[in-house]
MIGUMI-830740 format. One record per atom (N, C-alpha, C): residue number from 1; residue in one letter; x, y, z. Coordinates in Angstrom, 2 decimals, decimal comma. Layout:
# MIGUMI-830740
[NUM; 'a'; [X; Y; Z]]
...
This chain:
# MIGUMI-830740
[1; 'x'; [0,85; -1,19; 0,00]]
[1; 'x'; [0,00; 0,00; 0,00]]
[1; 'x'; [0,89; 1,24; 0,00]]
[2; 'x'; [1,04; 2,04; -1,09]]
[2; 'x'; [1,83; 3,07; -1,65]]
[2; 'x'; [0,89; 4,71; -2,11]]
[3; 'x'; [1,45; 5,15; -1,11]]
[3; 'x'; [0,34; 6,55; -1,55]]
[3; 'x'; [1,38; 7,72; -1,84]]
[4; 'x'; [1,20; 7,68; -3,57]]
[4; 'x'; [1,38; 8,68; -4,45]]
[4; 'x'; [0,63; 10,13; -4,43]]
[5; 'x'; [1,16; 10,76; -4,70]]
[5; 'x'; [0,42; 12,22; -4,35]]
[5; 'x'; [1,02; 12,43; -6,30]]
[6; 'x'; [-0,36; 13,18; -7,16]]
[6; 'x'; [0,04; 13,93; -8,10]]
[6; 'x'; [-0,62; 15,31; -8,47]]
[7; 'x'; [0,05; 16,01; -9,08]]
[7; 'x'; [-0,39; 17,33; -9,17]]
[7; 'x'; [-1,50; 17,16; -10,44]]
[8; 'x'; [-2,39; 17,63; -10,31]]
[8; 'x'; [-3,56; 17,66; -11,62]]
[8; 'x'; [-3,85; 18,84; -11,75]]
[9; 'x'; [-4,70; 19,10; -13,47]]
[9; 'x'; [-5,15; 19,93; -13,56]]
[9; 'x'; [-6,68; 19,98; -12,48]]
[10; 'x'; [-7,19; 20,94; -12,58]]
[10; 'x'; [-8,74; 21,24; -11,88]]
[10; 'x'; [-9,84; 20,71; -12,79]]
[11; 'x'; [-9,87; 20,12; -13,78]]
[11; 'x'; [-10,33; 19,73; -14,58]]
[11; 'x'; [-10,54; 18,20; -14,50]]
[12; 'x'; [-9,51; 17,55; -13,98]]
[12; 'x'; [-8,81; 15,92; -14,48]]
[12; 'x'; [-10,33; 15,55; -13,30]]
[13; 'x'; [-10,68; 14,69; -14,54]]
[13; 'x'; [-11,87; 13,38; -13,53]]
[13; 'x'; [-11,25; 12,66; -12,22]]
[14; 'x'; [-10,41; 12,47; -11,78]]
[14; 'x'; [-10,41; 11,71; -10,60]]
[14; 'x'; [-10,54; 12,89; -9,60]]
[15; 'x'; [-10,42; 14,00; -9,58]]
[15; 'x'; [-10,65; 15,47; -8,69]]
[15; 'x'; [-11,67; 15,22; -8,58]]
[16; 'x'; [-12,26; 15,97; -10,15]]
[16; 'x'; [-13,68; 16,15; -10,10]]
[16; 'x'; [-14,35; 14,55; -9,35]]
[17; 'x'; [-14,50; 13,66; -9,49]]
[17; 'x'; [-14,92; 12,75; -8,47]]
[17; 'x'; [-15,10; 12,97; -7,22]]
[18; 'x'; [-13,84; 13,08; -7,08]]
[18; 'x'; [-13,56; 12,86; -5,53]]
[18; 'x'; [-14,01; 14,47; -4,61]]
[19; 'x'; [-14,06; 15,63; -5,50]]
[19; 'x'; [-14,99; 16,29; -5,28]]
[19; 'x'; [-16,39; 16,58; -4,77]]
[20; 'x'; [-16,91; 15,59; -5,92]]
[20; 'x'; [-18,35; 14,96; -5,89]]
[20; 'x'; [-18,43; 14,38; -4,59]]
[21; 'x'; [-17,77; 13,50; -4,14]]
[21; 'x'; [-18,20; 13,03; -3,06]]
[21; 'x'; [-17,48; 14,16; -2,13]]
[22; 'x'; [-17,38; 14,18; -1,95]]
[22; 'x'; [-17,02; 15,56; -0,58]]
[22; 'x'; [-17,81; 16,64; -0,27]]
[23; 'x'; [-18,76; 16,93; -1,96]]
[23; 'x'; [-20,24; 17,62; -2,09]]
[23; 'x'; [-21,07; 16,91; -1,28]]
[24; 'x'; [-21,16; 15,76; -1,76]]
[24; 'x'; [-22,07; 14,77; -1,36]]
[24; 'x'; [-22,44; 14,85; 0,30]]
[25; 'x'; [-20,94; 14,69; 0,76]]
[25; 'x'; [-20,56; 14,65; 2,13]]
[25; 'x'; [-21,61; 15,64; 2,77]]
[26; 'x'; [-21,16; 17,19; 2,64]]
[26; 'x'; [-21,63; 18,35; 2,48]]
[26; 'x'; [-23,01; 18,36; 2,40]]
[27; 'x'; [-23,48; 17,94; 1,78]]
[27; 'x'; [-24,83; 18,11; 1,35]]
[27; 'x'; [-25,73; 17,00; 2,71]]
[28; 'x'; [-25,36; 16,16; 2,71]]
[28; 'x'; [-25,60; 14,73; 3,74]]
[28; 'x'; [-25,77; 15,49; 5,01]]
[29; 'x'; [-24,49; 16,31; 5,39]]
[29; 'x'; [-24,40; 16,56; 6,78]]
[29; 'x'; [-25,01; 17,78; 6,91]]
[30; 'x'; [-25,21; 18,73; 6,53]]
[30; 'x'; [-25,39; 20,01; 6,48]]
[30; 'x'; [-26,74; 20,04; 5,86]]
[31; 'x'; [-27,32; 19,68; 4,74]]
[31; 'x'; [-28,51; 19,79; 3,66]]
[31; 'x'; [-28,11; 20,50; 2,76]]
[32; 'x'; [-28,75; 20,57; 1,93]]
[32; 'x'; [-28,74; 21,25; 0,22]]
[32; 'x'; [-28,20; 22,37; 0,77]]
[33; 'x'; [-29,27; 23,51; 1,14]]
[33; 'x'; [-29,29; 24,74; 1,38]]
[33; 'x'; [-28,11; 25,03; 2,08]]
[34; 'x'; [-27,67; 24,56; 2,63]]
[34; 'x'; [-26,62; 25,35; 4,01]]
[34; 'x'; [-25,69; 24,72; 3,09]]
[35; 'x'; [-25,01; 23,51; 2,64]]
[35; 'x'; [-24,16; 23,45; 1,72]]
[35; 'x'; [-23,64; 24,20; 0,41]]
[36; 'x'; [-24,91; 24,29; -0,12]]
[36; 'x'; [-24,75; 25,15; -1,10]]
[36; 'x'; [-24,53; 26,72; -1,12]]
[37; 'x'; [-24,65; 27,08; 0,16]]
[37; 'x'; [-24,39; 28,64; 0,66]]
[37; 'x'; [-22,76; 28,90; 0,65]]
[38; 'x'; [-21,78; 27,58; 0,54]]
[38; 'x'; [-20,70; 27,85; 1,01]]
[38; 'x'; [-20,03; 27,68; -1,01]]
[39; 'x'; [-20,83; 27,35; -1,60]]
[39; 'x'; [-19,96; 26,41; -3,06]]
[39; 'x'; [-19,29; 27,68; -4,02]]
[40; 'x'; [-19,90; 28,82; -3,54]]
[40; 'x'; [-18,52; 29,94; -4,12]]
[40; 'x'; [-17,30; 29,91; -3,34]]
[41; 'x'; [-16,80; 29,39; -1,93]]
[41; 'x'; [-15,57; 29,62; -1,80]]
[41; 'x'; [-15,20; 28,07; -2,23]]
[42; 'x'; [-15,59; 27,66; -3,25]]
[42; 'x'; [-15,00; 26,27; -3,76]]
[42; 'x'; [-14,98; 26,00; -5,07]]
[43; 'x'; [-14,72; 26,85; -5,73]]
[43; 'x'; [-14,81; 27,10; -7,30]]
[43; 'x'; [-13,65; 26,44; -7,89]]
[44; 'x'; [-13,83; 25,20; -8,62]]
[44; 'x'; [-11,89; 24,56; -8,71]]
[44; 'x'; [-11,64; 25,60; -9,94]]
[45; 'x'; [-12,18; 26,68; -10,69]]
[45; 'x'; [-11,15; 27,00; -11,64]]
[45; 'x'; [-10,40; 28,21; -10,96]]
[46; 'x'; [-10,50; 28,69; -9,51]]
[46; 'x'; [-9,79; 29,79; -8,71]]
[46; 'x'; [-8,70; 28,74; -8,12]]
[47; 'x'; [-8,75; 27,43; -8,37]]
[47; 'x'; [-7,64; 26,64; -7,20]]
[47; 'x'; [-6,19; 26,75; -8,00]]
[48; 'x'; [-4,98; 27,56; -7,25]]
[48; 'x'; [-4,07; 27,54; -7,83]]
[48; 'x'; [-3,24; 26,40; -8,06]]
[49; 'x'; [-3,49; 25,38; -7,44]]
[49; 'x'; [-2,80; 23,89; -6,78]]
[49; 'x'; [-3,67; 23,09; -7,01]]
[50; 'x'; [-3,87; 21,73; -7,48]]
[50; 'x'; [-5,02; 20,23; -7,09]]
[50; 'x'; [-4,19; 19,17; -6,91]]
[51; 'x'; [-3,98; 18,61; -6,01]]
[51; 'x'; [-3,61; 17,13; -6,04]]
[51; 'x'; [-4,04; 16,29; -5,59]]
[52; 'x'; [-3,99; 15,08; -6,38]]
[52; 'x'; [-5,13; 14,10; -6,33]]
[52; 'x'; [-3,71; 12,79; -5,12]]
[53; 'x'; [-4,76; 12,21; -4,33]]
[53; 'x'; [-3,79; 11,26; -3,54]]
[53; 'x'; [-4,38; 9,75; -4,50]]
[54; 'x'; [-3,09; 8,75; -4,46]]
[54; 'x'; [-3,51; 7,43; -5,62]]
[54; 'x'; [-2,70; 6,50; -4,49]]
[55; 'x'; [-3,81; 5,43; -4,25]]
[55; 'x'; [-3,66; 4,18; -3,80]]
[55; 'x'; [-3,76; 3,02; -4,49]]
[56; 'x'; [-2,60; 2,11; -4,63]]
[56; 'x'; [-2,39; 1,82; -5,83]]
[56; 'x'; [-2,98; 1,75; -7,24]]
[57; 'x'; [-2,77; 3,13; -7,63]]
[57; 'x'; [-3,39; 3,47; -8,70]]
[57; 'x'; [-5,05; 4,00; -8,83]]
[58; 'x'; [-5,49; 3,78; -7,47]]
[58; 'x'; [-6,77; 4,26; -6,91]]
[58; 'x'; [-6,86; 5,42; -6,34]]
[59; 'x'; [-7,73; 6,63; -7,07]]
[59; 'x'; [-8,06; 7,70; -6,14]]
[59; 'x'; [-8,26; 7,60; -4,96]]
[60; 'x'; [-7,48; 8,30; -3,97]]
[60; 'x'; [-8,41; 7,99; -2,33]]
[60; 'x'; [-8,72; 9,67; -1,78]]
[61; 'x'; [-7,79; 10,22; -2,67]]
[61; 'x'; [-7,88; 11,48; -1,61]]
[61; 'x'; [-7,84; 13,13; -2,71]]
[62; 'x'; [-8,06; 14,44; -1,98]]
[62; 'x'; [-7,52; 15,26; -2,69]]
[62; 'x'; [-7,16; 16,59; -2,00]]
[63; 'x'; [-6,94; 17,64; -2,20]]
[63; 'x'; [-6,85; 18,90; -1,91]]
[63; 'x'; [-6,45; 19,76; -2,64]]
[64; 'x'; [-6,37; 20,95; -2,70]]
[64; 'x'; [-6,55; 22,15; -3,46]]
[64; 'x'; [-5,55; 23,61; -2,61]]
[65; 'x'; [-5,56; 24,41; -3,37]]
[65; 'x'; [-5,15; 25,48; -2,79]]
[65; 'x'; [-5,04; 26,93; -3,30]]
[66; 'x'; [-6,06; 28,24; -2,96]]
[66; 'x'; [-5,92; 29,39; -3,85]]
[66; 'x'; [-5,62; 30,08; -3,35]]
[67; 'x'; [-5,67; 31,46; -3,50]]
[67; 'x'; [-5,33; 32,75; -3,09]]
[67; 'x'; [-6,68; 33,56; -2,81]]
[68; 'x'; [-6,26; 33,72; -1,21]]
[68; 'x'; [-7,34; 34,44; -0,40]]
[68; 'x'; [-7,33; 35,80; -0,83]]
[69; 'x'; [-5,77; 36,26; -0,54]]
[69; 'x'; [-5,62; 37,37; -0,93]]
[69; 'x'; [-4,69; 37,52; -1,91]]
[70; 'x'; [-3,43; 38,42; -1,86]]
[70; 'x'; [-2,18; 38,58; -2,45]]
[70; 'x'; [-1,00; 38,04; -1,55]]
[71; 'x'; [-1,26; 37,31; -0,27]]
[71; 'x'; [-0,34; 37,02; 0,28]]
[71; 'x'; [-0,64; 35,95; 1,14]]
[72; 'x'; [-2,28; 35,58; 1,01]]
[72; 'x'; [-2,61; 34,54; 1,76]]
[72; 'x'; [-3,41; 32,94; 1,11]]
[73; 'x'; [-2,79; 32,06; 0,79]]
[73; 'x'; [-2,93; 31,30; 0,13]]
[73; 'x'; [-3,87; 30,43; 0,98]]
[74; 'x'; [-4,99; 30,08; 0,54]]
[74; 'x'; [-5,78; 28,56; 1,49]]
[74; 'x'; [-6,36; 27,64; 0,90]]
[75; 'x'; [-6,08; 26,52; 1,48]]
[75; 'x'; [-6,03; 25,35; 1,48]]
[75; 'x'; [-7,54; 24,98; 1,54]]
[76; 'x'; [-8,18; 24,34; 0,43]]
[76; 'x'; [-9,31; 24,40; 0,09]]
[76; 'x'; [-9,78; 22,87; -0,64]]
[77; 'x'; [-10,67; 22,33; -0,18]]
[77; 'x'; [-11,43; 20,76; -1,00]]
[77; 'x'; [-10,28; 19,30; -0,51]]
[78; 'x'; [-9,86; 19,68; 0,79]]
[78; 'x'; [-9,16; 18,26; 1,59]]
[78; 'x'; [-10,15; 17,54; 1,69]]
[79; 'x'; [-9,69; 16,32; 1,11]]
[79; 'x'; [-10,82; 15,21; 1,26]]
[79; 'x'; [-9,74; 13,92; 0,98]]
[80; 'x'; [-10,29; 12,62; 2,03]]
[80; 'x'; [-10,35; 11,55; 1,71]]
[80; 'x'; [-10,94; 10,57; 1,78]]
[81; 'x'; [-11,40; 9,38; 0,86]]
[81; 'x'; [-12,23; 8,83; 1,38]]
[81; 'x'; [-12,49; 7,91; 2,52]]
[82; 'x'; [-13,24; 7,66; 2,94]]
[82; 'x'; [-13,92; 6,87; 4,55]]
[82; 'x'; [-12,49; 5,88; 4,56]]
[83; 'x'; [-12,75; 5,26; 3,69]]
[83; 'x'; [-12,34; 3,66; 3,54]]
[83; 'x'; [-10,56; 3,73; 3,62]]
[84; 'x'; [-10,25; 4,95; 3,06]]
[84; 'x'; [-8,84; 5,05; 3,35]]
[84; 'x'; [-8,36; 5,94; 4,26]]
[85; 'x'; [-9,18; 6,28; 5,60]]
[85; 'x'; [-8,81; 7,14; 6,20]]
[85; 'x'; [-8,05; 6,21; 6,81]]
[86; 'x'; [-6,80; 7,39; 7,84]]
[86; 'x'; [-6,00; 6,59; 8,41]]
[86; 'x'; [-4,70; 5,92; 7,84]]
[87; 'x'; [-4,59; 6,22; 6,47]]
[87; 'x'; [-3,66; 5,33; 5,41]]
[87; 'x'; [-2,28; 6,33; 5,31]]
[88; 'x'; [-2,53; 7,40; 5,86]]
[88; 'x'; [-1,00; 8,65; 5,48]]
[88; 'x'; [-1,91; 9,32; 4,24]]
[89; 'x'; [-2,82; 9,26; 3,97]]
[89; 'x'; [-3,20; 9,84; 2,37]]
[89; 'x'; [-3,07; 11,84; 3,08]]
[90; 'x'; [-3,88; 11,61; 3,87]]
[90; 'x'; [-4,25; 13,53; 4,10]]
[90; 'x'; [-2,98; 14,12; 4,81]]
[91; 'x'; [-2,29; 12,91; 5,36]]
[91; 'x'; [-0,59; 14,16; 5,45]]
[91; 'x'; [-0,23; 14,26; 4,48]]
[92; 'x'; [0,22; 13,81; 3,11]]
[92; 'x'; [0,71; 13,26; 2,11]]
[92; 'x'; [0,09; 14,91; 1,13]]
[93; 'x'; [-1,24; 14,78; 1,51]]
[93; 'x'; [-1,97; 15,51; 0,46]]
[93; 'x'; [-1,14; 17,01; 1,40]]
[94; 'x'; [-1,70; 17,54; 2,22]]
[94; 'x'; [-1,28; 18,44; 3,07]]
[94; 'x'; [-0,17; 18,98; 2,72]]
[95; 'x'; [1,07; 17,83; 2,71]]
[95; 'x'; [2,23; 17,96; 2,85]]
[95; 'x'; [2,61; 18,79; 1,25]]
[96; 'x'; [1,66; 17,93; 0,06]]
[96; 'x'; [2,28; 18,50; -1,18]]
[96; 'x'; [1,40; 19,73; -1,44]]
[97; 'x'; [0,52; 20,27; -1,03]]
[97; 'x'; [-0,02; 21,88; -1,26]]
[97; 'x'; [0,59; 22,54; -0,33]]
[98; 'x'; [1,84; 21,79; 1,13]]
[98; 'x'; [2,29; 23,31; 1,77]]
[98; 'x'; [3,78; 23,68; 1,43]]
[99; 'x'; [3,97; 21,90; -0,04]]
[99; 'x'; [5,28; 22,49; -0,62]]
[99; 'x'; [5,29; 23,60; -1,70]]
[100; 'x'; [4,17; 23,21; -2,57]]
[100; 'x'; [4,19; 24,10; -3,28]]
[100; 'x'; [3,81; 25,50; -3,17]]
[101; 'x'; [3,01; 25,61; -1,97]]
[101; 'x'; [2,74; 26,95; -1,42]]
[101; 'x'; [3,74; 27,75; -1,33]]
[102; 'x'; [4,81; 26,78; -0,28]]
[102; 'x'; [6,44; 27,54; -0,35]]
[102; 'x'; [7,16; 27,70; -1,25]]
[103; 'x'; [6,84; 27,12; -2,37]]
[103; 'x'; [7,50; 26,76; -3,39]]
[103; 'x'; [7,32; 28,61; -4,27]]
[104; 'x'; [5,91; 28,83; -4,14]]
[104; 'x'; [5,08; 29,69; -5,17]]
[104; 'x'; [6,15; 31,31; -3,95]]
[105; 'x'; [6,26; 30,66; -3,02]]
[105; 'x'; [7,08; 32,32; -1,91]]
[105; 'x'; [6,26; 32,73; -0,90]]
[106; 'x'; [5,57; 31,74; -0,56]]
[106; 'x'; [4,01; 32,28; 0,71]]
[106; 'x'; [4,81; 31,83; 1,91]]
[107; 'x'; [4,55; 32,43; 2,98]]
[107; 'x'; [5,25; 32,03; 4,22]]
[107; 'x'; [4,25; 31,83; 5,16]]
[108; 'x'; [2,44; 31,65; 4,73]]
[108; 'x'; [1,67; 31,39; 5,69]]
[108; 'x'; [0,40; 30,22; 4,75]]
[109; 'x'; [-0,05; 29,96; 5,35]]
[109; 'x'; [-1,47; 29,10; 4,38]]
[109; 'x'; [-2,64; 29,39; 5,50]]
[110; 'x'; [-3,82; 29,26; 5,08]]
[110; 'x'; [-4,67; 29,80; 6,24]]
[110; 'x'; [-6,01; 28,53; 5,58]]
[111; 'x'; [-7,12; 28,19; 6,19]]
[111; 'x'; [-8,38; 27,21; 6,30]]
[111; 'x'; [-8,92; 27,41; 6,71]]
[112; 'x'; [-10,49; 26,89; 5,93]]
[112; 'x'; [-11,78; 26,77; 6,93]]
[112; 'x'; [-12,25; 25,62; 7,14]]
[113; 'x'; [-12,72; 25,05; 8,21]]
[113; 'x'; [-13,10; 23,60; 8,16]]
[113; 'x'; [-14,21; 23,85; 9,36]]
[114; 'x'; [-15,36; 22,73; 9,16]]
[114; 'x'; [-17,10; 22,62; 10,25]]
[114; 'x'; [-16,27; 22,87; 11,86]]
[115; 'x'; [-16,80; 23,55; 12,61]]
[115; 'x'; [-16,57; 23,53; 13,60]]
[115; 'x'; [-17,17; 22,61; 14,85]]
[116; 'x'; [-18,00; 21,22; 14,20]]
[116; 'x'; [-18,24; 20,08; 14,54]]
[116; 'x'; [-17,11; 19,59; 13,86]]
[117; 'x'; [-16,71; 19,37; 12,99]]
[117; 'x'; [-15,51; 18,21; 12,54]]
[117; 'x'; [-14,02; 18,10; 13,46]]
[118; 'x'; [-14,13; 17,79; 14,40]]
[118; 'x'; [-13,51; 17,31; 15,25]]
[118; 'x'; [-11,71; 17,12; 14,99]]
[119; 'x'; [-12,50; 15,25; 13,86]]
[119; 'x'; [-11,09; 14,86; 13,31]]
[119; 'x'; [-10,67; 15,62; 12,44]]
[120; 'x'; [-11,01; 16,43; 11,97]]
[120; 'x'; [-10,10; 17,65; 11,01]]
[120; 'x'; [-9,57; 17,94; 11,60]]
[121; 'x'; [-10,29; 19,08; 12,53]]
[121; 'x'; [-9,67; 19,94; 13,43]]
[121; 'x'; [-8,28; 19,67; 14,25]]
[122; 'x'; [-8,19; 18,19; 14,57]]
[122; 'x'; [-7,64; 17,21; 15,26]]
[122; 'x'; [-6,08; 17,41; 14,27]]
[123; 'x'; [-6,47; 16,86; 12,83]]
[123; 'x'; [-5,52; 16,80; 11,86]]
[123; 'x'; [-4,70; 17,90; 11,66]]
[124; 'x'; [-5,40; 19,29; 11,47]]
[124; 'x'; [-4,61; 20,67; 11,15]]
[124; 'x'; [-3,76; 20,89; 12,20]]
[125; 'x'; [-4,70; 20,75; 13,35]]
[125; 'x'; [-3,43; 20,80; 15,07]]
[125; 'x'; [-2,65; 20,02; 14,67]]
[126; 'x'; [-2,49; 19,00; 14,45]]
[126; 'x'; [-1,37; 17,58; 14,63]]
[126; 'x'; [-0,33; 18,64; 13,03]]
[127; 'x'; [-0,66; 19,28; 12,55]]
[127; 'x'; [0,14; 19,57; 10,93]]
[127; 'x'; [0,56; 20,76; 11,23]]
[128; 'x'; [0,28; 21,35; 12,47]]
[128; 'x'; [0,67; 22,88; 12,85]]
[128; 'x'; [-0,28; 23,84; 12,53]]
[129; 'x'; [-1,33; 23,69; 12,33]]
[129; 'x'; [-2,34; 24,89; 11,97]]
[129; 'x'; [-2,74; 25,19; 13,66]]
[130; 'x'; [-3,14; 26,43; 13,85]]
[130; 'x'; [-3,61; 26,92; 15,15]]
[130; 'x'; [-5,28; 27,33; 14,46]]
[131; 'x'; [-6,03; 27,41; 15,45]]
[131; 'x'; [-7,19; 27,52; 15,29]]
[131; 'x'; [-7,22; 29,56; 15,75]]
[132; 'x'; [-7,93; 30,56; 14,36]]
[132; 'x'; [-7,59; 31,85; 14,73]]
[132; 'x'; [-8,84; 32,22; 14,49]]
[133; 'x'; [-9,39; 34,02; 14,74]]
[133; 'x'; [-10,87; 34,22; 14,37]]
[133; 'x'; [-10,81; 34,11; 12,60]]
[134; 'x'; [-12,12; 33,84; 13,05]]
[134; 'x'; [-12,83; 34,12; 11,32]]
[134; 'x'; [-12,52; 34,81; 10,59]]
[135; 'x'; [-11,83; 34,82; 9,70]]
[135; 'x'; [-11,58; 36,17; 8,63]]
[135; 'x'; [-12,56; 35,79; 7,19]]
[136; 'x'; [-12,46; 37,09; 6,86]]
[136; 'x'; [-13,40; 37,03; 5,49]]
[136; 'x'; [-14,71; 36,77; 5,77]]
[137; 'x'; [-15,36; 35,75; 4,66]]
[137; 'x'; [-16,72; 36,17; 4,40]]
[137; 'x'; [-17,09; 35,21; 5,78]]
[138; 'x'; [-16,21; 34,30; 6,62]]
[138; 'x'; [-16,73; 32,94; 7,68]]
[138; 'x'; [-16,65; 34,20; 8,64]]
[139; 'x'; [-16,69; 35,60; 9,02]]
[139; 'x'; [-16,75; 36,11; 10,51]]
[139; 'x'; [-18,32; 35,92; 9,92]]
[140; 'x'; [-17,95; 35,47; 11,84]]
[140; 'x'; [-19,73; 35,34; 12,23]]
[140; 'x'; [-20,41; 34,51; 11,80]]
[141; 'x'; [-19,82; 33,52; 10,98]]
[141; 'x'; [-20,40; 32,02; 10,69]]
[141; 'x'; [-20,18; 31,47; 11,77]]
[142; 'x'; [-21,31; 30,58; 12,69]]
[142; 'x'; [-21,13; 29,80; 13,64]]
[142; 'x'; [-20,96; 28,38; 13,39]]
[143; 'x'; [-20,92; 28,06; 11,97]]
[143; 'x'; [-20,77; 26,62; 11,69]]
[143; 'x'; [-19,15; 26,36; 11,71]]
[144; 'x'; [-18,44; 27,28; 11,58]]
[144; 'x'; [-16,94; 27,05; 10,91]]
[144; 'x'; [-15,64; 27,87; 11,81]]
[145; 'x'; [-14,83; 27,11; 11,92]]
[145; 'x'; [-13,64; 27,70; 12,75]]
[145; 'x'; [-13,06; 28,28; 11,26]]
[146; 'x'; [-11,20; 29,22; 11,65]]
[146; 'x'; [-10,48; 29,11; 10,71]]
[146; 'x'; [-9,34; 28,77; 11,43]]
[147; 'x'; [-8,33; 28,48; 10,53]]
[147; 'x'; [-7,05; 28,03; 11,12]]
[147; 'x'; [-5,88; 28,45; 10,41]]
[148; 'x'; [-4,95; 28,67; 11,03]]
[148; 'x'; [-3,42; 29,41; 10,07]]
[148; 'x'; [-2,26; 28,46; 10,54]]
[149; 'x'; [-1,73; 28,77; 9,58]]
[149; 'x'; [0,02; 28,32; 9,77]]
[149; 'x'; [0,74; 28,93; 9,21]]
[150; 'x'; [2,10; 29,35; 10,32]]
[150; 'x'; [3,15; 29,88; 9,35]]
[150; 'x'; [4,38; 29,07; 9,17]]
[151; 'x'; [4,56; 29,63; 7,98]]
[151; 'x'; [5,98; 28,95; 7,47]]
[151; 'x'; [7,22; 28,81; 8,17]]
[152; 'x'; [8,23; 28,15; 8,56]]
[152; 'x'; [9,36; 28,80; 8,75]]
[152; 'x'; [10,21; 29,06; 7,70]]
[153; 'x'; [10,76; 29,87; 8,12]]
[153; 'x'; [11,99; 30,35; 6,55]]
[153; 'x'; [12,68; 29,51; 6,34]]
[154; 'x'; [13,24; 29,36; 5,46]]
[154; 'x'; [13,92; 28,16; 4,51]]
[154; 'x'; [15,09; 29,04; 4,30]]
């Protein structure tokens, strides 16, 4: 069991899939309406980054990454599926949107994730994200924390 991380376009079907279900997710836990209130900050043709995670040769996972601002890049559409949680897929994924983040000259990445989702929350702590207020359009959303990390210099 070998988990490949590759860079895709925003376009490539195994995203878009694995997308789908992460909508799905979304939609399940939340309902139509309250899901769908959030699907402009998830637009994959704004994602500057997509990489898809492959278990042998099987989609399991993905994530994304755009520009909040001019200096704040976030990490946007982490997903893996049920069945491979637990496998290294979402450090893996993590790990290759906070290289290329550094890669692109950003020295911070910033997230939003349910402020019921626990094991996320769980995950970003364990990866160095701190939990900070709401910025942007989530102040004053009570469904959603945000979270930052900074870089160290290289």
């Amino acid at each position: 069991m070998t988990i490949q991380i590759e860079r895709v376009a925003t376009t490539h079907p195994d995203l878009f899939s694995l997308i789908q279900e992460l909508n799905d997710f979304f939609n399940k836990e939340w309902g139509l309406e309250v899901a769908e209130g959030y699907q402009n900050h998830h637009n994959l043709a704004e994602m500057v980054c997509a990489v898809v995670a492959y278990e042998d040769q099987v989609a399991v996972g993905c994530g994304c990454w755009k520009l909040l601002d001019e200096q704040t890049p976030e990490i946007k559409r982490m997903y893996v599926k049920e069945a491979s949680r637990g496998n290294g897929a979402a450090g893996k994924i993590i790990q290759a949107l906070e290289v290329d983040i550094q890669e692109q000259g950003y020295q911070q990445a910033v997230l939003e994730t349910g402020k019921d989702m626990l094991d996320a929350i769980h995950f970003y702590e364990r990866h160095g994200y701190q939990i900070v207020p709401n910025y942007g359009e989530f102040i004053g959303d009570e469904l959603c924390i945000c979270m930052k990390k900074e870089f160290k210099r290289k």
